[in-house]
MIKOL-532785 format. One line per field, with one value per atom (N, C-alpha, C, O, CB): residue in three letters; z, x, y; atom name; chain. Coordinates in nm, 3 decimals. Glycine has a CB too. Example, Ala and Ser with C-alpha at 12.3 -4.5 7.8 and 13.67 -1.06 7.14 Angstrom:
MIKOL-532785
resn: (ALA,ALA,ALA,ALA,ALA,SER,SER,SER,SER,SER)
zz: (0.780,0.780,0.780,0.846,0.905,0.708,0.714,0.787,0.804,0.572)
xx: (1.319,1.230,1.320,1.424,1.131,1.285,1.367,1.290,1.341,1.408)
yy: (-0.569,-0.450,-0.330,-0.332,-0.447,-0.225,-0.106,0.003,0.114,-0.060)
name: (N,CA,C,O,CB,N,CA,C,O,CB)
chain: (A,A,A,A,A,A,A,A,A,A)
***
This chain:
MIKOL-532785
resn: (UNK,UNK,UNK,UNK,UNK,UNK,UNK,UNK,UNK,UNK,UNK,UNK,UNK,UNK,UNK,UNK,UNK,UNK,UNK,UNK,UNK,UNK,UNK,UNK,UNK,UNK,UNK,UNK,UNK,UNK,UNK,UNK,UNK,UNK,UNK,UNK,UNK,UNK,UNK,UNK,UNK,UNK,UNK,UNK,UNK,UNK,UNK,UNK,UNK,UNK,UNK,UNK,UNK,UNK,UNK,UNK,UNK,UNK,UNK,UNK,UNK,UNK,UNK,UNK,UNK,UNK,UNK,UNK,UNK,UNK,UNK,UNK,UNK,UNK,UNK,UNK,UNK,UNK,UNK,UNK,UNK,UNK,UNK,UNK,UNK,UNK,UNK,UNK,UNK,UNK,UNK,UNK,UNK,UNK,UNK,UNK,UNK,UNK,UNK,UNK,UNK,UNK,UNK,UNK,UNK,UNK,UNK,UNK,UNK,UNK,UNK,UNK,UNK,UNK,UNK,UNK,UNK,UNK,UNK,UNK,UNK,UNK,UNK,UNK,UNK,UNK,UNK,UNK,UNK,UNK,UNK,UNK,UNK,UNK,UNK,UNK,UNK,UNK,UNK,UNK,UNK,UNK,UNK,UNK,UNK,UNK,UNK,UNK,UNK,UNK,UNK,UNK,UNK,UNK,UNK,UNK,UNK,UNK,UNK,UNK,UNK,UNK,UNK,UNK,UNK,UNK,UNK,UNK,UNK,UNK,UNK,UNK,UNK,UNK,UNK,UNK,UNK,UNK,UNK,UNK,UNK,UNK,UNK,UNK,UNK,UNK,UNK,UNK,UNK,UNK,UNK,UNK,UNK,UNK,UNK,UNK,UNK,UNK,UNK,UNK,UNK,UNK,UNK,UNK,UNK,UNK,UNK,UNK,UNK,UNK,UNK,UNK,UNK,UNK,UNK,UNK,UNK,UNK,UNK,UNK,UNK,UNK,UNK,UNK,UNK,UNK,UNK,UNK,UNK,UNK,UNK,UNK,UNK,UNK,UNK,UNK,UNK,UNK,UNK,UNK,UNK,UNK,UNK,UNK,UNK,UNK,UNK,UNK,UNK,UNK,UNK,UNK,UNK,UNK,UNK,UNK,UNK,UNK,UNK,UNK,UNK,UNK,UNK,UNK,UNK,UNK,UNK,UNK,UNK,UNK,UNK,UNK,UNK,UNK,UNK,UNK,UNK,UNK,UNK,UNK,UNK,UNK,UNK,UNK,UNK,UNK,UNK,UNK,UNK,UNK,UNK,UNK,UNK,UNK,UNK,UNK,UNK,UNK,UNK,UNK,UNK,UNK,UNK,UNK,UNK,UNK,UNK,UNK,UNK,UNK,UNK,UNK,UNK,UNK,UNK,UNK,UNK,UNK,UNK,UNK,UNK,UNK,UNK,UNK,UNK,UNK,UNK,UNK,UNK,UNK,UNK,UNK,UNK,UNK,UNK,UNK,UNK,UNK,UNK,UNK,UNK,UNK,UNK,UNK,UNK,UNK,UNK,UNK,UNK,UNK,UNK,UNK,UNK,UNK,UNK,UNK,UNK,UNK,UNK,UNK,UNK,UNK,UNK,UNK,UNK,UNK,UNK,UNK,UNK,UNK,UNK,UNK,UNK,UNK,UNK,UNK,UNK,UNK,UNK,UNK,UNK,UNK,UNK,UNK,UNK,UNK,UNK,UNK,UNK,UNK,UNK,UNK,UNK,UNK,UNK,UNK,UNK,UNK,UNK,UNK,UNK,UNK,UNK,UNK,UNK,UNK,UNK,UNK,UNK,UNK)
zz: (8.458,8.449,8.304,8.237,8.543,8.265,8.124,8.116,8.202,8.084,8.023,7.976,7.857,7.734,7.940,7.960,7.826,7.839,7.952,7.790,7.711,7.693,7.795,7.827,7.568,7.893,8.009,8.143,8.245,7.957,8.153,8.255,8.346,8.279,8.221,8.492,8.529,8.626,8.665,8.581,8.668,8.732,8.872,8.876,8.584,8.932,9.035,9.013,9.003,9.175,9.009,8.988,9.135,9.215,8.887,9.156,9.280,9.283,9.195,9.292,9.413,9.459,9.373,9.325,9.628,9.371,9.331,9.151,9.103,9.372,9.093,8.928,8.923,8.811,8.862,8.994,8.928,8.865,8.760,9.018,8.949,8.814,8.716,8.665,8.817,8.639,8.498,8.409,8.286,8.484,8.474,8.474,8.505,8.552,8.560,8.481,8.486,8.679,8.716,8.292,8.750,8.859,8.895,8.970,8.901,8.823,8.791,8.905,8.966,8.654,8.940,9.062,8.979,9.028,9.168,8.868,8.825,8.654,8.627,8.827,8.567,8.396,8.348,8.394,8.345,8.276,8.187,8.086,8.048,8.135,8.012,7.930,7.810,7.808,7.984,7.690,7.566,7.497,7.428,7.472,7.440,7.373,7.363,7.415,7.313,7.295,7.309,7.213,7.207,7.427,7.135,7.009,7.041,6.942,6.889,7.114,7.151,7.116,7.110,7.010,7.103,7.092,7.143,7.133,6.912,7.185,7.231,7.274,7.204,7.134,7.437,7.486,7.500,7.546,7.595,7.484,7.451,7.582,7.605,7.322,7.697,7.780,7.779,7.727,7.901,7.894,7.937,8.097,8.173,7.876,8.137,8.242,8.321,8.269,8.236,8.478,8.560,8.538,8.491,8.693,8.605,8.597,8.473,8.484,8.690,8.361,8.272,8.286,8.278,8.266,8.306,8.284,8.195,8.182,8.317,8.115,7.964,7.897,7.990,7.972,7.804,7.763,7.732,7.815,7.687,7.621,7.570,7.587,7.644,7.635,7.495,7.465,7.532,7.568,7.266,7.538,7.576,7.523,7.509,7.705,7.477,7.478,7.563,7.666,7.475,7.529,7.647,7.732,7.835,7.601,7.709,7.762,7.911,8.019,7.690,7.857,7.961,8.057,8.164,7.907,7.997,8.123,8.189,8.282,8.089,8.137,8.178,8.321,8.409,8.015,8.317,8.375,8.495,8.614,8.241,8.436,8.498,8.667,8.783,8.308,8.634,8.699,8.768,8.838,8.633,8.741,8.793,8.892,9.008,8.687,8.832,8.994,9.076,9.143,8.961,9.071,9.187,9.100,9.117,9.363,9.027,9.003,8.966,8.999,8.849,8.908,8.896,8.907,8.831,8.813,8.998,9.061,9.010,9.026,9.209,8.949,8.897,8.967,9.088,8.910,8.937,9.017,9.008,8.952,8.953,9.017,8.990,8.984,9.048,9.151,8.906,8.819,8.924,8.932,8.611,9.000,9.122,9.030,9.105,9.218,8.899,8.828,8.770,8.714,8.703,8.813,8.768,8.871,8.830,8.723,9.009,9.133,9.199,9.295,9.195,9.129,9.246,9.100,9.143,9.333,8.969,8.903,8.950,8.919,8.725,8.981,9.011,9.195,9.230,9.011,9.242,9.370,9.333,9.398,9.485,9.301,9.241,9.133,9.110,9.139,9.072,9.043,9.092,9.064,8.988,9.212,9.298,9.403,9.477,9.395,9.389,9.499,9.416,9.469,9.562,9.269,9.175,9.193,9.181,9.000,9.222,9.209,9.302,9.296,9.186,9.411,9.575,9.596,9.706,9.693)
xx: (8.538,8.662,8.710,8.717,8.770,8.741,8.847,8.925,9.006,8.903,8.976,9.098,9.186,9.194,9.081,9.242,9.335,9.457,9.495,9.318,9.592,9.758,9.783,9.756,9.839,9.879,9.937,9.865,9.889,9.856,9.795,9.728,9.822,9.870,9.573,9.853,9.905,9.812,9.712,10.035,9.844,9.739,9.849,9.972,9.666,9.792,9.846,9.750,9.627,9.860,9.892,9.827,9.835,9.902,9.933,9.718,9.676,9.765,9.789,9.478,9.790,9.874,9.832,9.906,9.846,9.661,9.637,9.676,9.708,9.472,9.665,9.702,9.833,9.876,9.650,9.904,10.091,10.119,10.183,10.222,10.053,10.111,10.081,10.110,10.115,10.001,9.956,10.033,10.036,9.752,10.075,10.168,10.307,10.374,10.124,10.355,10.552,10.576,10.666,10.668,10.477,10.503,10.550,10.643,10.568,10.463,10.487,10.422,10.338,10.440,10.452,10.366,10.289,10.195,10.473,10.315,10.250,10.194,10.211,10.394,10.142,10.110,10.072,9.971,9.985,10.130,10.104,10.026,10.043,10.211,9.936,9.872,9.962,10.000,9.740,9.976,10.075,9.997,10.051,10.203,9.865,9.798,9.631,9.584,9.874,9.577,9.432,9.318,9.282,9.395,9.258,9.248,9.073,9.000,9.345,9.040,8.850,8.862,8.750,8.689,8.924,8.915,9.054,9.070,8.889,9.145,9.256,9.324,9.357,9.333,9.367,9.437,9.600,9.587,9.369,9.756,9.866,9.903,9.877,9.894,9.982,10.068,10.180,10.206,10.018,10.282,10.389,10.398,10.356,10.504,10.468,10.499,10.571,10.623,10.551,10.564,10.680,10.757,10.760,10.675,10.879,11.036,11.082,11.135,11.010,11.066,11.110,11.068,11.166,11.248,10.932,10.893,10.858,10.861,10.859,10.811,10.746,10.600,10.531,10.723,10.550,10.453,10.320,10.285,10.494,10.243,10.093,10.036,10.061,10.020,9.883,9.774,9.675,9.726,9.748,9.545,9.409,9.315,9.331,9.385,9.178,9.085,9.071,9.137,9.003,8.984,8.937,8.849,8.858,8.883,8.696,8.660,8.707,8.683,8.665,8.797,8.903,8.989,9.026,8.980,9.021,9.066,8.967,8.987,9.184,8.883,8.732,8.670,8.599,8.604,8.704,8.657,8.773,8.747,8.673,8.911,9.035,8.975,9.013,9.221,8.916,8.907,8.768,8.729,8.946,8.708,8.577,8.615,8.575,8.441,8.698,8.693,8.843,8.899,8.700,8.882,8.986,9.161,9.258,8.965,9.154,9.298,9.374,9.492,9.298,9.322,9.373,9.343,9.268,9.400,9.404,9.378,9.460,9.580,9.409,9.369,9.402,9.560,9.577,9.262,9.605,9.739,9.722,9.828,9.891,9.690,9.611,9.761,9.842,9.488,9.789,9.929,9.928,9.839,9.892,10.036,10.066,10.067,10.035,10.230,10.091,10.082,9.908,9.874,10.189,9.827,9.730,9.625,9.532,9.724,9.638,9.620,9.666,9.611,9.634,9.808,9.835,9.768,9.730,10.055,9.755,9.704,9.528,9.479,9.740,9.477,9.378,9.317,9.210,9.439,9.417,9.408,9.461,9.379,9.490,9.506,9.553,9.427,9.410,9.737,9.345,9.232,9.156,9.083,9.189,9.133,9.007,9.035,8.950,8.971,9.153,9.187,9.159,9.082,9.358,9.219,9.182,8.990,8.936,9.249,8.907,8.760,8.737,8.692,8.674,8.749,8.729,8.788,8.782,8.848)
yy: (11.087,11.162,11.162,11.060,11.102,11.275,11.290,11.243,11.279,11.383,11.131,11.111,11.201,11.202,10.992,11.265,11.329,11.328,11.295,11.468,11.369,11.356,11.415,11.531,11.419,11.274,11.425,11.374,11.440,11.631,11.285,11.285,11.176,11.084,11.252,11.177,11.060,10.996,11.055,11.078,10.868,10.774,10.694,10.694,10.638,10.658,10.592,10.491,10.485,10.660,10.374,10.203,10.197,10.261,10.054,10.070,10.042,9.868,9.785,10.055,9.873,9.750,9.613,9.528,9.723,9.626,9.497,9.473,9.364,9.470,9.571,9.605,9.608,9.581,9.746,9.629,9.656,9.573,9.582,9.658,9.411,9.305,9.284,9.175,9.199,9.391,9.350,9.491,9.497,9.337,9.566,9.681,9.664,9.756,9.774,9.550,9.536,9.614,9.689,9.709,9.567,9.651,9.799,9.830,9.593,9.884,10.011,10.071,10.005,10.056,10.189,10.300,10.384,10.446,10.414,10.394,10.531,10.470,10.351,10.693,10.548,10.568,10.699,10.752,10.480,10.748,10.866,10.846,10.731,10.920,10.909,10.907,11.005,11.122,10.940,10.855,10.962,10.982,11.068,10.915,10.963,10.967,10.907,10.805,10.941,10.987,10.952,10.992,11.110,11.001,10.894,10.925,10.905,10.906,10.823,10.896,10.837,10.676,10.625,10.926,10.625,10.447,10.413,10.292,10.369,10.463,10.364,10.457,10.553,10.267,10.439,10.511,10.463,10.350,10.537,10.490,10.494,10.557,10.675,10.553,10.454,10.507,10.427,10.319,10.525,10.556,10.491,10.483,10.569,10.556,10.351,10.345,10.460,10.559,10.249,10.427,10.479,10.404,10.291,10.496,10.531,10.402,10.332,10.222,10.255,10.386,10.356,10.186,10.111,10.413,10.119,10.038,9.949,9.827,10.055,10.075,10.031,10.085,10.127,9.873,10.094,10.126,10.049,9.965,10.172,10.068,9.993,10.083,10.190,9.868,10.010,10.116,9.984,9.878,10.188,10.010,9.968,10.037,10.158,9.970,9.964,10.041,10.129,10.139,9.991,10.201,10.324,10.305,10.371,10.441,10.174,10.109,10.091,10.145,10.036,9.976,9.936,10.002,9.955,9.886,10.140,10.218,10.315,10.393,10.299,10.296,10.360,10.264,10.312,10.336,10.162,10.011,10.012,10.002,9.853,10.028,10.016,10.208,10.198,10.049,10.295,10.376,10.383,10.476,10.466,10.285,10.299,10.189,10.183,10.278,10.104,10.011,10.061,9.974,9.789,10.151,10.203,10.186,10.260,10.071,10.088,9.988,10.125,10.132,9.836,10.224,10.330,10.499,10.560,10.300,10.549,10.679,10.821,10.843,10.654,10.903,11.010,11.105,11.085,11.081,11.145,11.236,11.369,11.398,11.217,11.429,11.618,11.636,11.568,11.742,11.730,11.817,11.940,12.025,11.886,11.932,12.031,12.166,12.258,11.997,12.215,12.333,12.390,12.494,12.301,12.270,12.259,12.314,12.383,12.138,12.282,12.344,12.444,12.499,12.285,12.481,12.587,12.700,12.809,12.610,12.687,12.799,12.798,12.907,12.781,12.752,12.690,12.796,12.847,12.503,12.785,12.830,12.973,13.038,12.739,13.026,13.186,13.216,13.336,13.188,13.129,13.187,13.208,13.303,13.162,13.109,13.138,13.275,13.326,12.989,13.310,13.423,13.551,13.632,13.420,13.587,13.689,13.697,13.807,13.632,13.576,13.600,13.644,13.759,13.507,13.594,13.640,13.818,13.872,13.512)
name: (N,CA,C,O,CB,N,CA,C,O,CB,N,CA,C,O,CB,N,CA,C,O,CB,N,CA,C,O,CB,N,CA,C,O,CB,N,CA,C,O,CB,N,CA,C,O,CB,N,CA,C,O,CB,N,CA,C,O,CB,N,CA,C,O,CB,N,CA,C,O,CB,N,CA,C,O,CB,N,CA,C,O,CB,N,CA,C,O,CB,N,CA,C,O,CB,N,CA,C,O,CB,N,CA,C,O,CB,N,CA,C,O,CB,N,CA,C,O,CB,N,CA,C,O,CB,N,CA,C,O,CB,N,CA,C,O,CB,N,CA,C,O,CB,N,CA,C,O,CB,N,CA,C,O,CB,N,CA,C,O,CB,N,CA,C,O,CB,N,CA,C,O,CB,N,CA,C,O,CB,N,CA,C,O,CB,N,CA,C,O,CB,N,CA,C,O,CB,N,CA,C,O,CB,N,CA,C,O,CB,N,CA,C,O,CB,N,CA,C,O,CB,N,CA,C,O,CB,N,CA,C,O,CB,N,CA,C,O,CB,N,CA,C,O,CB,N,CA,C,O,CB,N,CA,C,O,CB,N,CA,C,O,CB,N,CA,C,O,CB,N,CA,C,O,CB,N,CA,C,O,CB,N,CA,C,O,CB,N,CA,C,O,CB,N,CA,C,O,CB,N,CA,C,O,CB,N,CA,C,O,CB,N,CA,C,O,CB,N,CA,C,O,CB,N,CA,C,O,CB,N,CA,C,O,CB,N,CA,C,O,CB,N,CA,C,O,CB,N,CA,C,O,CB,N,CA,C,O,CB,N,CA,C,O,CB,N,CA,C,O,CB,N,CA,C,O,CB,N,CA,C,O,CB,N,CA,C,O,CB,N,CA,C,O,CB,N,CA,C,O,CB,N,CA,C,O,CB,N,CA,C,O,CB,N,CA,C,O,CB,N,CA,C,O,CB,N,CA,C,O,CB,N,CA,C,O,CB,N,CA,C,O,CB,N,CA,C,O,CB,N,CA,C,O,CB,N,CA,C,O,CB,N,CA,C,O,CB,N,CA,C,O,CB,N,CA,C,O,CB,N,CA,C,O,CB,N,CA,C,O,CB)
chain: (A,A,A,A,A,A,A,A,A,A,A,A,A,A,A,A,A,A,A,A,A,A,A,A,A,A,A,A,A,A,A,A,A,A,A,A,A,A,A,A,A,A,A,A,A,A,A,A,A,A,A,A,A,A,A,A,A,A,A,A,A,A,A,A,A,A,A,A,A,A,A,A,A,A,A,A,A,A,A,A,A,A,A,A,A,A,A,A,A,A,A,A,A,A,A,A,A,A,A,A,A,A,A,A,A,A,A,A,A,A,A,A,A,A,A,A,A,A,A,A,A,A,A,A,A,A,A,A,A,A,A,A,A,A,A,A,A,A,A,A,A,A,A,A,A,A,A,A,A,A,A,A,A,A,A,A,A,A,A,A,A,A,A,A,A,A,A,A,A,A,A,A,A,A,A,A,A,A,A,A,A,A,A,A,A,A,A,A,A,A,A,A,A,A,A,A,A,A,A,A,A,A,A,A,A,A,A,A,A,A,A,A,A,A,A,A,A,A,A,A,A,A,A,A,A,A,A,A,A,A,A,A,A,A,A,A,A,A,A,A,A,A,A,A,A,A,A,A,A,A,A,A,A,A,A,A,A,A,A,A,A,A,A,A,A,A,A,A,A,A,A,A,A,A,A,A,A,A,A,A,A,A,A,A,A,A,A,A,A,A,A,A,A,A,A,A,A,A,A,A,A,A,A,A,A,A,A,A,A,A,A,A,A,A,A,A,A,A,A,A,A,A,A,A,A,A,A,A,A,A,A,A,A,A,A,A,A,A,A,A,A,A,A,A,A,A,A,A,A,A,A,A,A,A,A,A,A,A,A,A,A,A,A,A,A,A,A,A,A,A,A,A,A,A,A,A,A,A,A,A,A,A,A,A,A,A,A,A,A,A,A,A,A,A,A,A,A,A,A,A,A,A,A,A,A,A,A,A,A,A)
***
């Protein structure tokens, strides 16, 4: 999966505590070596290698959020092809 600015994630129950008990993370930035988010809920922020959130998504702790503007343009394209 791509990491790119903008992306949000759903922390998994067992990770919140290393996340200020957050539900969610945005991605503020992303440079190819260190990725820069902020919490939900005005939680708080940090960066990590990319590694690490590479690692952090391969084992579940964190789950992509698809951008409801991102799908419904998405589904109005596939109808213009059809």
């Amino acid at each position: 999966m791509l990491i790119e600015e903008g992306n949000k994630y759903q922390i998994s129950q067992y990770a919140k505590g290393f996340f200020n008990s957050a539900e969610t993370m945005t991605v503020k930035s992303f440079n190819g070596i260190t990725v820069q988010f902020t919490l939900g809920d005005s939680k708080g922020h940090g960066s990590m290698p990319v590694e690490h959130m590479q690692y952090l998504l391969k084992k579940s702790n964190l789950t992509f959020i698809p951008n409801k503007r991102l799908l419904i343009n998405n589904e109005l394209n596939e109808e213009q092809i059809g």
